[in-house]
C-alpha positions in Angstrom: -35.6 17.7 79.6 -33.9 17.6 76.2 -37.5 16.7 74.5 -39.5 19.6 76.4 -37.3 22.2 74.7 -37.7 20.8 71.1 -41.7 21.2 72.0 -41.2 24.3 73.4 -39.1 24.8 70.2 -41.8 23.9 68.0 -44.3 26.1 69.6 -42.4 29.3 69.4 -41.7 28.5 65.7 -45.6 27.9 65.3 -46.5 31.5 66.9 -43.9 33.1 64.6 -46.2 31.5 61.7 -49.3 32.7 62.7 -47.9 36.1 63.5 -46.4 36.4 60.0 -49.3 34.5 58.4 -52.0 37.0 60.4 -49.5 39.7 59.1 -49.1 39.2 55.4 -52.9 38.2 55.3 -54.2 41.5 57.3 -52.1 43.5 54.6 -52.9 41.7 51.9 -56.7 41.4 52.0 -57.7 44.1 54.3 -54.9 47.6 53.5 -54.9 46.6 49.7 -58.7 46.6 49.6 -59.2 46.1 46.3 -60.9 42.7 46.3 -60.6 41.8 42.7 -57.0 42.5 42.5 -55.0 39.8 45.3 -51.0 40.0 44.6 -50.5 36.3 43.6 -46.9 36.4 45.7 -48.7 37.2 48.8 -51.2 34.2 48.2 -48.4 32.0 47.2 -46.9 33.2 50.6 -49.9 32.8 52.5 -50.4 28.9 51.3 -46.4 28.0 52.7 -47.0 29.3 55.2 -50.7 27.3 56.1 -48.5 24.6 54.6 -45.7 25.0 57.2 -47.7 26.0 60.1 -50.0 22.9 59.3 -47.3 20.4 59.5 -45.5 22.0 62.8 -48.3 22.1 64.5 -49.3 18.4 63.9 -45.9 17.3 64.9 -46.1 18.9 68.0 -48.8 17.5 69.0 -48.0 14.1 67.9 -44.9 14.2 70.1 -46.7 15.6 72.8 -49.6 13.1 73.2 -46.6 10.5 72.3 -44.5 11.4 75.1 -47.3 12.8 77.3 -46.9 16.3 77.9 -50.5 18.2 78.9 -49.6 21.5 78.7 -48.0 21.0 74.7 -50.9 19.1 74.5 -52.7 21.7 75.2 -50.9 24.2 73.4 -50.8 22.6 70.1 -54.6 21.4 70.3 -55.4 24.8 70.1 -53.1 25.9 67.6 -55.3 23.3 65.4 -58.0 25.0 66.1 -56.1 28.2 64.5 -55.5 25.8 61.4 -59.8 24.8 61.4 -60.6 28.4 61.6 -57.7 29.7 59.2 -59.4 27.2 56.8 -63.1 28.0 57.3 -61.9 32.0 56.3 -60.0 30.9 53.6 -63.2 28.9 52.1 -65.5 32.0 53.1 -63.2 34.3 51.2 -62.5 32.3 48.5 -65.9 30.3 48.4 
């Protein structure tokens, strides 16, 4: 019981980062519109948090296929699917 709420821990911590990542990147490349011009703290923000988000969500799921768990499973599967398409927009951006 103890181990499904450190999963369900992990989750909830994962959302938060691709709320606030989602966030900081909507204002950063789509209200400052100015496409030459990025504001190197919001990039340098915007990699942690890739960084952070990356290595959550890869825990998570390497404790849930370890202990078995098909719904986190499930769960964090997909959220690595938010990390593939994060980095396919970042390299379309940033070529």
């Amino acid at each position: 019981m103890k181990f499904k709420t450190r999963l369900l821990t992990l989750f909830l911590i994962d959302l938060f980062l691709v709320l606030w990542g989602g966030w900081v990147a909507f204002f950063t490349f789509f209200i400052n519109s100015d496409i030459l011009i990025f504001p190197a703290e919001n990039i340098r923000l915007l990699l942690i948090i890739a960084i952070l988000f990356a290595v959550t969500s890869l825990a998570g799921l390497l404790f849930a296929i370890l202990h078995n768990q098909k719904i986190y499973i499930r769960l964090f599967s997909s959220l690595q699917m938010v990390v593939f398409m994060m980095l396919i927009g970042a390299k379309t951006l940033f070529g």
